[in-house]
mmJSON file of the N, C-alpha and C atoms, coordinates in Angstrom:
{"data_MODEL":{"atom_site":{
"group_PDB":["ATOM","ATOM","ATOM","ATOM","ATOM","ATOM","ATOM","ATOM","ATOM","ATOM","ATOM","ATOM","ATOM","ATOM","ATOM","ATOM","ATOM","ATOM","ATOM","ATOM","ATOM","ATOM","ATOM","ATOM","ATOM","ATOM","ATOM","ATOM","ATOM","ATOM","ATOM","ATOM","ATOM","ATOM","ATOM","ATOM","ATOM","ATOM","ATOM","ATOM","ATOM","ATOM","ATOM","ATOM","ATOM","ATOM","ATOM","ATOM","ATOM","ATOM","ATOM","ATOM","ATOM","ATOM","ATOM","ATOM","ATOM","ATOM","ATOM","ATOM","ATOM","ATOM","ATOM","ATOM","ATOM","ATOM","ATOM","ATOM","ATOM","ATOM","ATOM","ATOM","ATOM","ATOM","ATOM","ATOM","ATOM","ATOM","ATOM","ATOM","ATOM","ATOM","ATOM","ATOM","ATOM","ATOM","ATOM","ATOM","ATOM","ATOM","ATOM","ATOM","ATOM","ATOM","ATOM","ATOM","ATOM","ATOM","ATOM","ATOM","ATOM","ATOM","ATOM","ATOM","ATOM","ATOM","ATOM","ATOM","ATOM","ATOM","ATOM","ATOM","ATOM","ATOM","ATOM","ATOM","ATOM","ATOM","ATOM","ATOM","ATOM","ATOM","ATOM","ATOM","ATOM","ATOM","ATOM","ATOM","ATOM","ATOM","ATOM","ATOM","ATOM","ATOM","ATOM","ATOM","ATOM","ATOM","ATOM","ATOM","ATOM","ATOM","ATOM","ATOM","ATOM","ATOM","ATOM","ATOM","ATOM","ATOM","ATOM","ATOM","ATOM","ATOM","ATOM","ATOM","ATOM","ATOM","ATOM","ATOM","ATOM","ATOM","ATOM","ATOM","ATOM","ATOM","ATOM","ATOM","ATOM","ATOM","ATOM","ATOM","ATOM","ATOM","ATOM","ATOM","ATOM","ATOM","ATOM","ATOM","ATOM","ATOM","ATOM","ATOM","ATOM","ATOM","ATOM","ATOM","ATOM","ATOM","ATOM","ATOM","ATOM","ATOM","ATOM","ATOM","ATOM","ATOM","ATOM","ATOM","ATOM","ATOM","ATOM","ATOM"],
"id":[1,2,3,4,5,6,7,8,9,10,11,12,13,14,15,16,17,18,19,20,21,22,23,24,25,26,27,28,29,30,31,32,33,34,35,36,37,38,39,40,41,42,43,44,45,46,47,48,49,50,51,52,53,54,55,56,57,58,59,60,61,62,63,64,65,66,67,68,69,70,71,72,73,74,75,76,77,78,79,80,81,82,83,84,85,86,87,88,89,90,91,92,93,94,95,96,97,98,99,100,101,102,103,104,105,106,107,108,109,110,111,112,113,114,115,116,117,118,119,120,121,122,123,124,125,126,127,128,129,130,131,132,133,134,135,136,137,138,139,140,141,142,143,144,145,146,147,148,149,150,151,152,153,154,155,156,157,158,159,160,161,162,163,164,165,166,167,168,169,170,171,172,173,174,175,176,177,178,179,180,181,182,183,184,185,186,187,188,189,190,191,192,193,194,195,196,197,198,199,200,201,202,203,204],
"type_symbol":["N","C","C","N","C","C","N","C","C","N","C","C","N","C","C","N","C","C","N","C","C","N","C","C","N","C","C","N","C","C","N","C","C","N","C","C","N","C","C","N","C","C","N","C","C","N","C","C","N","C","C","N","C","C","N","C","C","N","C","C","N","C","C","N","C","C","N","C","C","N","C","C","N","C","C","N","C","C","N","C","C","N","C","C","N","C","C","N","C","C","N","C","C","N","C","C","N","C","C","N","C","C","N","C","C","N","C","C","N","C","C","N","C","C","N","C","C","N","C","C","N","C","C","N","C","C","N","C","C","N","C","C","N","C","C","N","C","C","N","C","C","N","C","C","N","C","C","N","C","C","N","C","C","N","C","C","N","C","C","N","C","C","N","C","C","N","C","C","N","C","C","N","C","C","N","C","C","N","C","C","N","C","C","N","C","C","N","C","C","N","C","C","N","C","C","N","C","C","N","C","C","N","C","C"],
"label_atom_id":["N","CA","C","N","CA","C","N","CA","C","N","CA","C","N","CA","C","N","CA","C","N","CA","C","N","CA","C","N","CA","C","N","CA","C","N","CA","C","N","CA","C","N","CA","C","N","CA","C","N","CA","C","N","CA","C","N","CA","C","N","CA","C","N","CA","C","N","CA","C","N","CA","C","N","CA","C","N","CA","C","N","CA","C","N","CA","C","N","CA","C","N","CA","C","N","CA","C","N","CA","C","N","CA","C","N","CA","C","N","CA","C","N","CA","C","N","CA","C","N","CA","C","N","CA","C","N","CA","C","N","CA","C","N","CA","C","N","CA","C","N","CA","C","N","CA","C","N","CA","C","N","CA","C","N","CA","C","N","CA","C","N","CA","C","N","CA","C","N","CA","C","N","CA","C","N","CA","C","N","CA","C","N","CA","C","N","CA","C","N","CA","C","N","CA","C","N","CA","C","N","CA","C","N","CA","C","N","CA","C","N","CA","C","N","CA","C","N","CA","C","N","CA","C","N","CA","C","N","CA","C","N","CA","C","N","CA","C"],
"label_alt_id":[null,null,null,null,null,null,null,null,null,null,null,null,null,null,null,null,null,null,null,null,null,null,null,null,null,null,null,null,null,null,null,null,null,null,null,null,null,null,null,null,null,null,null,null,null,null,null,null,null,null,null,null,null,null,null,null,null,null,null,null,null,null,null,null,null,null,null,null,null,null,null,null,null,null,null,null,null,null,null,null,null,null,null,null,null,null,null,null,null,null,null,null,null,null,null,null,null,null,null,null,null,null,null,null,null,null,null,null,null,null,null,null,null,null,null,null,null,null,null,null,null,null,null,null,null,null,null,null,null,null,null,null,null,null,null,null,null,null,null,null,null,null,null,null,null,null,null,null,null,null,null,null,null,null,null,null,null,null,null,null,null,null,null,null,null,null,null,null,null,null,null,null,null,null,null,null,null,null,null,null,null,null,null,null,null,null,null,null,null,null,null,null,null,null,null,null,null,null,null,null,null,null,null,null],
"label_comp_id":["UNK","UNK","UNK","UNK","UNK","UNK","UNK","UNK","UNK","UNK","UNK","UNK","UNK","UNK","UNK","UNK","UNK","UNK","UNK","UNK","UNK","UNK","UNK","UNK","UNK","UNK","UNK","UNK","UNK","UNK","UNK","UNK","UNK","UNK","UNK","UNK","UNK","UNK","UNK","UNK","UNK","UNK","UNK","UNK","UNK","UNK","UNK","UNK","UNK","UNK","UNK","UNK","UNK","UNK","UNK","UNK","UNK","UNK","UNK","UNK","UNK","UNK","UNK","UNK","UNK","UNK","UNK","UNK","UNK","UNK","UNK","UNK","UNK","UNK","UNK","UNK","UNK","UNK","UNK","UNK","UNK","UNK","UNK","UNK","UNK","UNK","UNK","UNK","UNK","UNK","UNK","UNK","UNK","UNK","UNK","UNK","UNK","UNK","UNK","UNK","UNK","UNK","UNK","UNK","UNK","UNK","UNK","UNK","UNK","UNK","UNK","UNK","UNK","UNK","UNK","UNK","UNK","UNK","UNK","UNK","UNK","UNK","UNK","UNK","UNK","UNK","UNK","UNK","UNK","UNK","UNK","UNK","UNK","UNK","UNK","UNK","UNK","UNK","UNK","UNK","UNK","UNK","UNK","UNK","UNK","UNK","UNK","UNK","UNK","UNK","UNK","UNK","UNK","UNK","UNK","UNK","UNK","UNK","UNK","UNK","UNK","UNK","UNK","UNK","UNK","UNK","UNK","UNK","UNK","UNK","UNK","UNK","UNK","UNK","UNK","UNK","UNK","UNK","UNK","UNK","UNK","UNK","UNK","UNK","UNK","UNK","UNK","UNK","UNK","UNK","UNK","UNK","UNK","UNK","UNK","UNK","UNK","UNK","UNK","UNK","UNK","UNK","UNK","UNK"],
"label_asym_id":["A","A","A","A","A","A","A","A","A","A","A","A","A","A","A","A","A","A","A","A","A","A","A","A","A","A","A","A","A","A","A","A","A","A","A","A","A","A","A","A","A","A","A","A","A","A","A","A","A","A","A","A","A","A","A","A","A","A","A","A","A","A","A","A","A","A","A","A","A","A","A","A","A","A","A","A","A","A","A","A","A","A","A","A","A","A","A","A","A","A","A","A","A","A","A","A","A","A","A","A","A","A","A","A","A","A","A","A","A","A","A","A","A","A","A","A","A","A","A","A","A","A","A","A","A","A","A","A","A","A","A","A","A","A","A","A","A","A","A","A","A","A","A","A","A","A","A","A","A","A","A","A","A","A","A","A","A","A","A","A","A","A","A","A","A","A","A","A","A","A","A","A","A","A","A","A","A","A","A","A","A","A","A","A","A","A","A","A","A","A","A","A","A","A","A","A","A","A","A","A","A","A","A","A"],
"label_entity_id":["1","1","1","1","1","1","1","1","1","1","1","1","1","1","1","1","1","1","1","1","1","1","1","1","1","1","1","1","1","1","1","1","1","1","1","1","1","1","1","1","1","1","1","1","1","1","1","1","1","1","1","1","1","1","1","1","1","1","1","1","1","1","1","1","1","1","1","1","1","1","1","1","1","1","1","1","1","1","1","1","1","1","1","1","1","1","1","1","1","1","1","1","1","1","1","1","1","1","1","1","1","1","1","1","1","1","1","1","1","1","1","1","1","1","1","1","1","1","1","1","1","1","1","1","1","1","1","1","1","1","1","1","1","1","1","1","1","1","1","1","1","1","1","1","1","1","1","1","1","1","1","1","1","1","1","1","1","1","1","1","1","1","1","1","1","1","1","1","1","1","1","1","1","1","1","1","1","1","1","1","1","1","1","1","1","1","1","1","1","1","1","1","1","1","1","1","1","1","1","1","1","1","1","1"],
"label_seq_id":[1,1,1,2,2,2,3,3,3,4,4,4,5,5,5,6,6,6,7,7,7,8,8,8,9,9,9,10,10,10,11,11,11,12,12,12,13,13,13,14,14,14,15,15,15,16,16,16,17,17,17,18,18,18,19,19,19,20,20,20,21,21,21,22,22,22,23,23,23,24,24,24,25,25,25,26,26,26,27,27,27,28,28,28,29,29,29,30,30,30,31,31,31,32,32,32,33,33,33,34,34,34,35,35,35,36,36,36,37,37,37,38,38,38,39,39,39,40,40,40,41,41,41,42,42,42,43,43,43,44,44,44,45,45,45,46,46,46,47,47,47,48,48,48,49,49,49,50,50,50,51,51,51,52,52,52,53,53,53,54,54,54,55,55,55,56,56,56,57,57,57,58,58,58,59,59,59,60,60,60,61,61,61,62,62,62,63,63,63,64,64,64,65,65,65,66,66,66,67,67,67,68,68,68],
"pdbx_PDB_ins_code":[null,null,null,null,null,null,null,null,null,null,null,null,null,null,null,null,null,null,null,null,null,null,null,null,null,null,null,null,null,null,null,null,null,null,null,null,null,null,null,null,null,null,null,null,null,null,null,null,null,null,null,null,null,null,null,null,null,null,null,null,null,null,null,null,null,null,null,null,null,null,null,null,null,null,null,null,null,null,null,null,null,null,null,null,null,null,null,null,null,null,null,null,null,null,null,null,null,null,null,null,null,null,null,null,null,null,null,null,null,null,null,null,null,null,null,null,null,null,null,null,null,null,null,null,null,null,null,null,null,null,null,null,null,null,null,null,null,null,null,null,null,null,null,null,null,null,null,null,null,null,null,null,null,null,null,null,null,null,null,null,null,null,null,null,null,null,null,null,null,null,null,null,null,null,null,null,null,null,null,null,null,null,null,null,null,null,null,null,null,null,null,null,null,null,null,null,null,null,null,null,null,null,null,null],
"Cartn_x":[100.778,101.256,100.15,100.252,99.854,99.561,99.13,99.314,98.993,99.639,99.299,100.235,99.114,99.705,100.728,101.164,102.65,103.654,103.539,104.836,105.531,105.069,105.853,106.496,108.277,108.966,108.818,109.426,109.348,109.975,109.211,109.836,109.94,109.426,109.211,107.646,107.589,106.115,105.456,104.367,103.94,102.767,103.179,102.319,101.891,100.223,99.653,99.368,99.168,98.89,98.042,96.958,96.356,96.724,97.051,97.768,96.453,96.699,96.279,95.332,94.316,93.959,93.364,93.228,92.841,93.439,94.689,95.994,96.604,97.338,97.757,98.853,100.338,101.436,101.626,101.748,102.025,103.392,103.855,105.728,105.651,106.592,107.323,108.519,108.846,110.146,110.81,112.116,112.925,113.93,114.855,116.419,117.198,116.615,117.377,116.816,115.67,115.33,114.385,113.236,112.074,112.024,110.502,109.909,108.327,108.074,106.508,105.619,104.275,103.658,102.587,102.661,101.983,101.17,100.016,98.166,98.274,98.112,97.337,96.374,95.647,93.956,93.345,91.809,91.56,91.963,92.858,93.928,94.082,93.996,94.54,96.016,96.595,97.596,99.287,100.173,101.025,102.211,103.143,104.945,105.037,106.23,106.679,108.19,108.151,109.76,110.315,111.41,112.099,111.713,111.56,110.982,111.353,112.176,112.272,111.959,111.176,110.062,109.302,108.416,107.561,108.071,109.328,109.872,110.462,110.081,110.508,111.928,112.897,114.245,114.219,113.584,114.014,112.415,111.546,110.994,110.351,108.967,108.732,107.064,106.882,105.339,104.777,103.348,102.66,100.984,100.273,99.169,98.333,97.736,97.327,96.432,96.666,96.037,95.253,95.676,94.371,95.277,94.132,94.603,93.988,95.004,94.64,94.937],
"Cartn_y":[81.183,82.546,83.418,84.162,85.248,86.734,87.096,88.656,89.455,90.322,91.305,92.548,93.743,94.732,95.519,94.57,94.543,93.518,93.49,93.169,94.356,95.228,96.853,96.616,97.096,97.307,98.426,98.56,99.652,100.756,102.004,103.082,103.05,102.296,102.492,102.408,102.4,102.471,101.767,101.727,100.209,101.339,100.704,100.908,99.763,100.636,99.276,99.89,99.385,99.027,98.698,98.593,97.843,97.848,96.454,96.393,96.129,96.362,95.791,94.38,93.903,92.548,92.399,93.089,92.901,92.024,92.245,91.996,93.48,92.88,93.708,93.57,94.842,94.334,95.607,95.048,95.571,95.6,96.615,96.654,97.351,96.84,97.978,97.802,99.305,100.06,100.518,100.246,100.929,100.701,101.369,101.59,100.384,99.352,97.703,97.029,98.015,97.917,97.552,96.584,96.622,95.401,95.082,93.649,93.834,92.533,92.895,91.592,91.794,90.499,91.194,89.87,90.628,89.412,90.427,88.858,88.942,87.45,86.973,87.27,87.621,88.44,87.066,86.687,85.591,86.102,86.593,86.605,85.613,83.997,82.996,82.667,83.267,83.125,84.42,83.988,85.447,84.759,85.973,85.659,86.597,86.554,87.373,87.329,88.31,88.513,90.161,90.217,91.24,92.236,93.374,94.318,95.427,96.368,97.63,98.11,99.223,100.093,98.771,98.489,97.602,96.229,96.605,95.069,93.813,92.51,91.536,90.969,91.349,90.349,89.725,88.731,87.39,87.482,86.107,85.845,83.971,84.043,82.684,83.032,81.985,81.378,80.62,81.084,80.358,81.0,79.992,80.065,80.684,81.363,82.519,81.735,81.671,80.538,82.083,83.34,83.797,85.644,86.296,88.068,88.553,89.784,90.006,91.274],
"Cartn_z":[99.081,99.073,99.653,101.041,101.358,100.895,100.247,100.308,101.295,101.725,103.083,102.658,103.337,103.167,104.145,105.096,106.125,105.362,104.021,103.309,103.104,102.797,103.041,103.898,103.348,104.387,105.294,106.433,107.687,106.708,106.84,106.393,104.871,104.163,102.423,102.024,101.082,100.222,99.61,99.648,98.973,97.523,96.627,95.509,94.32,94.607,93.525,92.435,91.302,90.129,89.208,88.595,88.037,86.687,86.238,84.914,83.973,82.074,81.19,81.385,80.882,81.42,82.455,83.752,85.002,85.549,85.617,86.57,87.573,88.811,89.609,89.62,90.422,90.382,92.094,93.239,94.32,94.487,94.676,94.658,96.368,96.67,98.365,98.036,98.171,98.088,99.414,100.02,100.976,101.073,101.815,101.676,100.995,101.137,100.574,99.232,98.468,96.946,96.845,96.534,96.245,96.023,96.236,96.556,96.35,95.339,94.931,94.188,94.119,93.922,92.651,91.305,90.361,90.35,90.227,90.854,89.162,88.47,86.862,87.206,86.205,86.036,86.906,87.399,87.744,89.413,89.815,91.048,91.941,91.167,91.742,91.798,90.97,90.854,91.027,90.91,91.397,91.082,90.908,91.022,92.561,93.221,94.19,94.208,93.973,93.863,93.713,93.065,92.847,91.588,91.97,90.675,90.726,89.232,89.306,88.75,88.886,87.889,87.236,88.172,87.371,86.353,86.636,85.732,86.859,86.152,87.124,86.894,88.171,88.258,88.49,89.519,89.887,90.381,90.331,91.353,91.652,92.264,92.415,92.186,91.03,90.773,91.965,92.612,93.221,93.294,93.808,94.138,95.094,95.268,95.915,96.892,98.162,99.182,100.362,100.461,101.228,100.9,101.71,101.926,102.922,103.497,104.672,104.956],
"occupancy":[1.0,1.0,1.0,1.0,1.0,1.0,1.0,1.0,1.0,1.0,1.0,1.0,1.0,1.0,1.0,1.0,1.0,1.0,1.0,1.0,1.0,1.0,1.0,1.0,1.0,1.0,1.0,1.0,1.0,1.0,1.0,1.0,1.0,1.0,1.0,1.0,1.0,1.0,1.0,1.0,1.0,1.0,1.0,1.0,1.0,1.0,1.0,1.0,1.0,1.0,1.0,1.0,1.0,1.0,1.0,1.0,1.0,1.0,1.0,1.0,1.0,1.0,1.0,1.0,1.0,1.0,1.0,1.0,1.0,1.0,1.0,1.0,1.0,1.0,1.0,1.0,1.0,1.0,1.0,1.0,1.0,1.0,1.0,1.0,1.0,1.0,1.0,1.0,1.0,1.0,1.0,1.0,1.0,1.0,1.0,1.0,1.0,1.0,1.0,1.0,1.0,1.0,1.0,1.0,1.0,1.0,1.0,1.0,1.0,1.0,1.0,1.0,1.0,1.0,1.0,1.0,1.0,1.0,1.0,1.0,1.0,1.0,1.0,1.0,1.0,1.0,1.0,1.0,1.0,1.0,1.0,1.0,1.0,1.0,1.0,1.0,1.0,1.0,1.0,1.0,1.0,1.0,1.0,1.0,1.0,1.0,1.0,1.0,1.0,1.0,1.0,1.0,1.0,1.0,1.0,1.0,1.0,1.0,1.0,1.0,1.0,1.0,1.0,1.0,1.0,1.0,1.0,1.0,1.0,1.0,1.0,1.0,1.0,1.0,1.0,1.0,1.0,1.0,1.0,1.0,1.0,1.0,1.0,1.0,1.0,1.0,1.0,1.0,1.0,1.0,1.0,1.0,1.0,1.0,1.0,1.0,1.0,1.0,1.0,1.0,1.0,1.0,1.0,1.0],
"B_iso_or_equiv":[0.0,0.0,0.0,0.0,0.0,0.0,0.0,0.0,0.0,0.0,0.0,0.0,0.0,0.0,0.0,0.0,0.0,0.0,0.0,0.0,0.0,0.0,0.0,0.0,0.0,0.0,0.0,0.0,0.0,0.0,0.0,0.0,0.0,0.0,0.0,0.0,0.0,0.0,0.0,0.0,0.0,0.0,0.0,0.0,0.0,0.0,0.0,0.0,0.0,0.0,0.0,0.0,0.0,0.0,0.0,0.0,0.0,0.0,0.0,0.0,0.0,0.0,0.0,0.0,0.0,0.0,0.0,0.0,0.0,0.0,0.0,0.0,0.0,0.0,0.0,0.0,0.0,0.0,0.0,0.0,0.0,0.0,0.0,0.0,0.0,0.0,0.0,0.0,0.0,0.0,0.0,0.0,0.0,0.0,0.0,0.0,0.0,0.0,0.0,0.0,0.0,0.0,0.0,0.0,0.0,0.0,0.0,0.0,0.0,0.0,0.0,0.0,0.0,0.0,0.0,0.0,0.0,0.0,0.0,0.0,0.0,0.0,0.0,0.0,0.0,0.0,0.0,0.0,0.0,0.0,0.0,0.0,0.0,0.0,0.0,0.0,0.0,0.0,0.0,0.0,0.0,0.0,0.0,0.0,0.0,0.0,0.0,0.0,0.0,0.0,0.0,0.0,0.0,0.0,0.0,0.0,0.0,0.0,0.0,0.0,0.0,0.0,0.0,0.0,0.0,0.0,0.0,0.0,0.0,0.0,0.0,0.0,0.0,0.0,0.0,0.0,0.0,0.0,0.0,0.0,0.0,0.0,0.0,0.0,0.0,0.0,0.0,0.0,0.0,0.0,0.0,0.0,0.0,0.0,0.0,0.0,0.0,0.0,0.0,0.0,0.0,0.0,0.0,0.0],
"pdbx_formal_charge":[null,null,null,null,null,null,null,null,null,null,null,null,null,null,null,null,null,null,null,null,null,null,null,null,null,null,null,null,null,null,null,null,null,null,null,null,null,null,null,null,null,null,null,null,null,null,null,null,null,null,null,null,null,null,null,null,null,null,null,null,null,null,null,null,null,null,null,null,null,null,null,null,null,null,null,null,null,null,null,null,null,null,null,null,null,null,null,null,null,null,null,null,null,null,null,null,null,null,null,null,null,null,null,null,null,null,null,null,null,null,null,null,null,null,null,null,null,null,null,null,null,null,null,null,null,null,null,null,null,null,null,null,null,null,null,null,null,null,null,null,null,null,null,null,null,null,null,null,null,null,null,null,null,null,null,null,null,null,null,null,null,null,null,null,null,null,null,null,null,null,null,null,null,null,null,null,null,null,null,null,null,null,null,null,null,null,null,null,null,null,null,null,null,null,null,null,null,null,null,null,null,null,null,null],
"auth_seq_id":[1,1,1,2,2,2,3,3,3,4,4,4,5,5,5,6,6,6,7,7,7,8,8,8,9,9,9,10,10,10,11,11,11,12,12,12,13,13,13,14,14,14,15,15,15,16,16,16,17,17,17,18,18,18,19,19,19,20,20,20,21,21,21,22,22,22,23,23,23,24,24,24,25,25,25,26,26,26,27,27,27,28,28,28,29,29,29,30,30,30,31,31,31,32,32,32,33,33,33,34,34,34,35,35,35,36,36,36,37,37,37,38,38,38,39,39,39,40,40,40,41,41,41,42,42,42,43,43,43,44,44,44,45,45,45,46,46,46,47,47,47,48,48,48,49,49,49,50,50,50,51,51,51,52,52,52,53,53,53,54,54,54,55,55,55,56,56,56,57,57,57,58,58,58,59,59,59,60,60,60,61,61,61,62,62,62,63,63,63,64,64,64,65,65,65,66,66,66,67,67,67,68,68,68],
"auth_comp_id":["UNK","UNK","UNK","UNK","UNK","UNK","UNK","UNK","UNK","UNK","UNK","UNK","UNK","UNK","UNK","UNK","UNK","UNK","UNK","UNK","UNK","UNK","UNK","UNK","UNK","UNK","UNK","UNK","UNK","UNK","UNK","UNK","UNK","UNK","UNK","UNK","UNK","UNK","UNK","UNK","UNK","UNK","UNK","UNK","UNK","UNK","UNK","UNK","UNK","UNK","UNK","UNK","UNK","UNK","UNK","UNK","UNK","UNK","UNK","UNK","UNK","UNK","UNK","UNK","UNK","UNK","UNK","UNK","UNK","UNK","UNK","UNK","UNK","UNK","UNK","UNK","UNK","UNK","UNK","UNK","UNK","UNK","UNK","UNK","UNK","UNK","UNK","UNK","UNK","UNK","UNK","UNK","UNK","UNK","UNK","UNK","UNK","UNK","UNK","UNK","UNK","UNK","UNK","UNK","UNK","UNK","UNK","UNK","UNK","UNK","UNK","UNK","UNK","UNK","UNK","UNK","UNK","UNK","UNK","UNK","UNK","UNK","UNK","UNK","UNK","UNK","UNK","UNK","UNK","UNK","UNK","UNK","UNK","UNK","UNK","UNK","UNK","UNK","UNK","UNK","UNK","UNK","UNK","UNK","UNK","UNK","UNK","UNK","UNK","UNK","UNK","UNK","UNK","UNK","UNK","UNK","UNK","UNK","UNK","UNK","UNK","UNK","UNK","UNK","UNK","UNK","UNK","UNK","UNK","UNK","UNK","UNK","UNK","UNK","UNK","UNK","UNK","UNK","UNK","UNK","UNK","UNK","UNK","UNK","UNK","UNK","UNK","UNK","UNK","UNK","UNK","UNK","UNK","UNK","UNK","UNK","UNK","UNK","UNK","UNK","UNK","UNK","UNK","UNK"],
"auth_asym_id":["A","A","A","A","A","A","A","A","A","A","A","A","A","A","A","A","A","A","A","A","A","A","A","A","A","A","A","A","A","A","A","A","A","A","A","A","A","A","A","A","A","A","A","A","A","A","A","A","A","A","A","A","A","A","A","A","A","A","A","A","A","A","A","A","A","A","A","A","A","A","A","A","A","A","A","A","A","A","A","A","A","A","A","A","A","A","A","A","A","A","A","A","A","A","A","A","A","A","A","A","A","A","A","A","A","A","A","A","A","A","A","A","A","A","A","A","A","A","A","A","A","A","A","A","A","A","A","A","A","A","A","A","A","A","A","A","A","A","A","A","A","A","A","A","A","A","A","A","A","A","A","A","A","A","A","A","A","A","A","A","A","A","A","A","A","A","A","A","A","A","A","A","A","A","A","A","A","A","A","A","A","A","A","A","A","A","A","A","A","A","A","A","A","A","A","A","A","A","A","A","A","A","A","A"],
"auth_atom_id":["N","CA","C","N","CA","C","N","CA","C","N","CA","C","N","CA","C","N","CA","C","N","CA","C","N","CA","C","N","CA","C","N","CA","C","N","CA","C","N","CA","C","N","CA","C","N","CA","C","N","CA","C","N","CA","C","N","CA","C","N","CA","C","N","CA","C","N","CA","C","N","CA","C","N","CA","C","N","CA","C","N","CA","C","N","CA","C","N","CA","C","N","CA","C","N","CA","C","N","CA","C","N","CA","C","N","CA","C","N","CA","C","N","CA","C","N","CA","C","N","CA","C","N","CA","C","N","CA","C","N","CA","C","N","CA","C","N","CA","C","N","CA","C","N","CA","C","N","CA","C","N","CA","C","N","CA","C","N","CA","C","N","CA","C","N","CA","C","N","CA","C","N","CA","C","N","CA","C","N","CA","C","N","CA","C","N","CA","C","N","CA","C","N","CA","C","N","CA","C","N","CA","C","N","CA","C","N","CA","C","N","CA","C","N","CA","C","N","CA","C","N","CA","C","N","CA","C","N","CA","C","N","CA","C","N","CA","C"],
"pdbx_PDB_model_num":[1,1,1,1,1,1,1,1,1,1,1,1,1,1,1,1,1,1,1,1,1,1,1,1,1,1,1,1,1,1,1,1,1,1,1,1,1,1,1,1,1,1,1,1,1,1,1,1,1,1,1,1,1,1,1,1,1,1,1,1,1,1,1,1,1,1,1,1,1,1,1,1,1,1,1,1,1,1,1,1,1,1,1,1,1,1,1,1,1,1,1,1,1,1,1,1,1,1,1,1,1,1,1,1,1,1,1,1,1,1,1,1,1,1,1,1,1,1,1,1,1,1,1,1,1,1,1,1,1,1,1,1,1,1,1,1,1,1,1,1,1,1,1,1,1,1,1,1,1,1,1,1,1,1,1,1,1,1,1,1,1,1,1,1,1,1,1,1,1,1,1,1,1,1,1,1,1,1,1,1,1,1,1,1,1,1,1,1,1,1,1,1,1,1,1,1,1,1,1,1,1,1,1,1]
}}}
């Protein structure tokens, strides 16, 4: 799993977070709903998936392999 900050969609917003613990949760928001990656403290690790107001609907556990 990549993180990059051209996961923002065209024309929406990207906002970060710093949660409780020293965890992160990056959400991008635009016309088609929102999409976002929450780093476990450590920031080896992440879900990426679907989130509204900070809560997770659907996503996928993986391993944090680089950032850019």
């Amino acid at each position: 799993m990549i993180i990059s900050k051209q996961s923002a969609q065209a024309g929406g917003s990207l906002k970060i977070q710093r949660r409780e613990g020293g965890s992160f949760l990056f959400e991008s928001s635009g016309a088609d709903g929102g999409t976002g990656t929450y780093l476990y403290p450590g920031l080896e690790r992440a879900i990426r998936g679907e989130f509204r107001k900070g809560r997770l609907i659907s996503g996928r556990y993986g391993k944090v392999t680089g950032a850019r």
